[in-house]
C-alpha positions as a printed Julia matrix, in Angstrom:
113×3 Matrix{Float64}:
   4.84   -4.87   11.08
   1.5    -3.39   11.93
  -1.13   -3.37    9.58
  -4.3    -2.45    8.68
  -7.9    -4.31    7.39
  -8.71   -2.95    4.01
 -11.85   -4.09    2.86
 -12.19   -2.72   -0.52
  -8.51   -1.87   -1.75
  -7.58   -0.37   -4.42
  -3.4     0.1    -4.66
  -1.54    2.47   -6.48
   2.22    2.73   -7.46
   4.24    5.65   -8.12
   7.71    5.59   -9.57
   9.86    8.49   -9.71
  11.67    9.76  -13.68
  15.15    9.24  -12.97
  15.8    12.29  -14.39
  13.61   14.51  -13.83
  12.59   13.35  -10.56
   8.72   13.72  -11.33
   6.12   10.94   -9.86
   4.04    9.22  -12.27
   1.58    6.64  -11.87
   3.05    3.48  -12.66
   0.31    1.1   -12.01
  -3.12    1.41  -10.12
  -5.27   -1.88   -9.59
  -8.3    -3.32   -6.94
  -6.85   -5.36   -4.78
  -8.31   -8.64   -2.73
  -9.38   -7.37    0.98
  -7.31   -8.01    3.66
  -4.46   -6.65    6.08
  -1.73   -4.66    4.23
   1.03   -2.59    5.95
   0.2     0.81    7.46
   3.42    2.49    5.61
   0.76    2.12    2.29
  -2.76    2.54    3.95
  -1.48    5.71    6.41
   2.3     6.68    4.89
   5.52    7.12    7.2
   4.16   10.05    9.17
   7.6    12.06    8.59
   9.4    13.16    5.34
   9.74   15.1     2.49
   7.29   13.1     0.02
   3.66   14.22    0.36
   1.23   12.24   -1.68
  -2.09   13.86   -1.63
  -5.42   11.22   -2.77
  -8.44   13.02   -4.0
 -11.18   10.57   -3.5
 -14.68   10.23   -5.36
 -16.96   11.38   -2.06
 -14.63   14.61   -2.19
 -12.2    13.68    1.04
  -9.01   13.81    0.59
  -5.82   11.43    2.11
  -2.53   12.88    2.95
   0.04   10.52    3.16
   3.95   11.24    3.75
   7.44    9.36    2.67
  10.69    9.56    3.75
  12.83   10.41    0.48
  15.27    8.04    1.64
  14.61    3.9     2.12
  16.46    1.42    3.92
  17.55   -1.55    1.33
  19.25   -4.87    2.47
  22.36   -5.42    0.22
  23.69   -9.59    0.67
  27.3   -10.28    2.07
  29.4   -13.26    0.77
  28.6   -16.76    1.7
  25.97  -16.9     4.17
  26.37  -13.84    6.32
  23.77  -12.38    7.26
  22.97   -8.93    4.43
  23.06   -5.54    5.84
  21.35   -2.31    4.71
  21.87    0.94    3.6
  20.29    3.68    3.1
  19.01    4.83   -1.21
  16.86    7.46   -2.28
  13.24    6.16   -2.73
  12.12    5.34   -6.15
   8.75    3.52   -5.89
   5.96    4.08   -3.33
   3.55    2.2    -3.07
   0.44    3.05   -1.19
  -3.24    1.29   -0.38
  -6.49    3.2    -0.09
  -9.88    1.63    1.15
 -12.62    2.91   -1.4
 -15.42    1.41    1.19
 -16.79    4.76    1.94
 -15.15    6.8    -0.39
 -15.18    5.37   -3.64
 -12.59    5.25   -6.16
  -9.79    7.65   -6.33
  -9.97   10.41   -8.03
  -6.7    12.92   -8.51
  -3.48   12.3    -6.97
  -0.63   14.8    -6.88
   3.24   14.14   -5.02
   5.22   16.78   -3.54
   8.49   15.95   -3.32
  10.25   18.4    -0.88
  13.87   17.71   -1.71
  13.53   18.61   -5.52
């Protein structure tokens, strides 16, 4: 999974309301430096989720989701699980506050609603 060095983390979690399908902050913490995947430090690239980062030196981070992720579901015994495909509930995503301090605002667009 490639990944990126982070040296001054700080992570953020969003959960979507069930029903009404608004983002909220559900947690926001530092984090210990280190390599974390580049789905949370740079997003998917592609999708209809658009998390926007306001940051403390005025920059801003765009970041996209896919409204859809893949979850692994177990078979009986010891067969191997497969996946399938859910809507996304949770993102999770990483920004490096090195050179541009502590977030600010963040705001989620969530094409499909």
């Amino acid at each position: 999974m490639p990944s990126d060095y982070v040296e001054n983390p700080e992570e953020v979690t969003l959960r979507r309301d069930r029903e009404s399908g608004e983002w909220f902050v559900e947690t926001r913490a530092p984090r210990r430096p280190g390599f974390y995947p580049q789905v949370q430090t740079r997003g998917q690239g592609a999708g209809s989720i658009r998390v926007t980062v306001g940051l403390a030196n005025g920059d801003q981070k765009n970041l996209v989701f896919d409204s859809l992720e893949d979850v692994e579901f177990p078979l009986a015994g010891d067969a191997q699980g497969r996946f399938t495909q859910r809507e996304r509930e949770t993102l999770s995503i990483v920004v490096d506050r090195k050179n541009t301090g502590a977030i600010r605002s963040l705001h989620v667009r969530d094409g499909k609603r």
